[in-house]
C-alpha positions in Angstrom: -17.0 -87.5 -30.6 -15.4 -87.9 -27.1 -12.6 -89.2 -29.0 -11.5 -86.1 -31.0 -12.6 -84.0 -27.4 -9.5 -86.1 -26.3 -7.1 -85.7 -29.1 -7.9 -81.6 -28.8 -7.1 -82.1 -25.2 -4.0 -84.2 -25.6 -2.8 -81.3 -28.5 -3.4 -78.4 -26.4 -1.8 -80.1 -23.7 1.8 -80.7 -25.8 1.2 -77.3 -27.2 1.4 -75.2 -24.0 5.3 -75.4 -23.3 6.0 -74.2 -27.3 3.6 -71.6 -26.3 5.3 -70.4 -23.1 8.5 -70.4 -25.2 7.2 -67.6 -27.4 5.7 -65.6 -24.6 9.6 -64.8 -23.4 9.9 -62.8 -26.1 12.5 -65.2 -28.6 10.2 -66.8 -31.2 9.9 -71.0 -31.0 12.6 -71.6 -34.0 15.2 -69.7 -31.6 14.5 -71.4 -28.6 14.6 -75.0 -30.4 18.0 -74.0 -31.7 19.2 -72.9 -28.3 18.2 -75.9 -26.9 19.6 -77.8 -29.8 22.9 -76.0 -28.9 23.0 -76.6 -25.5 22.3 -80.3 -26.4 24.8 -81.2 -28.8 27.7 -78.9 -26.5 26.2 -81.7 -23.2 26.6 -84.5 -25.6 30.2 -83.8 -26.8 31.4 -83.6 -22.9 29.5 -86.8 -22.6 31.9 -88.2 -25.2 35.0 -87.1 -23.8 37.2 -88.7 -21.3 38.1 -85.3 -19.8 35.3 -83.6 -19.5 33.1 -84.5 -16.1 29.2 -83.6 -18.0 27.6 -83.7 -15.1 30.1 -80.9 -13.2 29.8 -78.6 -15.8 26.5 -76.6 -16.7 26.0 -75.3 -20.8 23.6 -72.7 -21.4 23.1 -71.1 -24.4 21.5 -67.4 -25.5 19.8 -66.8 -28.6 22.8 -65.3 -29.9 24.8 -68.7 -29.7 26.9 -67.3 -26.8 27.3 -70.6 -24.5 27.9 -70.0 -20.8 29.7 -72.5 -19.1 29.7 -72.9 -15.1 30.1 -75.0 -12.6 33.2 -77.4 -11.1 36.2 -78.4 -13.2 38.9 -81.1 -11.4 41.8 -78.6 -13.0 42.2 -75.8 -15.3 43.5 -78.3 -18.4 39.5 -79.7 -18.1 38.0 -76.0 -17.9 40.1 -75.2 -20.8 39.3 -78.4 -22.7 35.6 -77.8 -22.1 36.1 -74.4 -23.6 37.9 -75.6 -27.2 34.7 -78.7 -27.5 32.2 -76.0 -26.6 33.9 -73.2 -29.4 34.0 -76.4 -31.8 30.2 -77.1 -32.0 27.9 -75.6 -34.8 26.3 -72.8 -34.3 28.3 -71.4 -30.9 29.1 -68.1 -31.5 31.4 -67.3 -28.7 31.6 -68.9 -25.3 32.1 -67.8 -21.4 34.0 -69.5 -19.0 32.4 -69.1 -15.7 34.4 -72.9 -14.2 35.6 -72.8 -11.0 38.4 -75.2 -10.6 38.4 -77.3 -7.8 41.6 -76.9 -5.5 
């Protein structure tokens, strides 16, 4: 019996964040794939030898529009971020908000 009290507990307790997702008005399935998004945009710049991942911030709407912000070493890696972002499934359009380091 105190077993399954536990598992309940444990449930409820991995459950909460999915359920704070929902409350901002996107339903679960959207915010997964935004996050998903986000993710797989992160991991390309991870993979490339231009691209500095942890200079440059993703985030993505519900709407597949990726933001892109923080410091690029020139323009040629701002714009390279750009063309990876814009080649990833399921971007629909992306903004360039880099600021290129002088």
């Amino acid at each position: 019996m105190k077993t399954n009290a536990k598992s309940l507990l444990l449930i409820g307790a991995l459950l909460l964040p999915v359920a704070s997702f929902a409350a901002d008005g996107d339903n679960i399935e959207t915010k997964l794939s935004d996050s998903v998004v986000t993710t797989k945009v992160k991991a390309a710049f991870a993979k490339d030898k231009l691209v500095s991942a942890t200079d440059i911030k993703v985030e993505t709407d519900s709407d597949g529009l990726v933001q892109l912000s923080g410091t690029a070493k020139s323009k040629k890696e701002a714009d390279h971020a750009v063309t990876l972002a814009k080649s990833i499934k399921g971007v629909t359009a992306v903004k360039n908000d880099i600021v290129v380091a002088e």
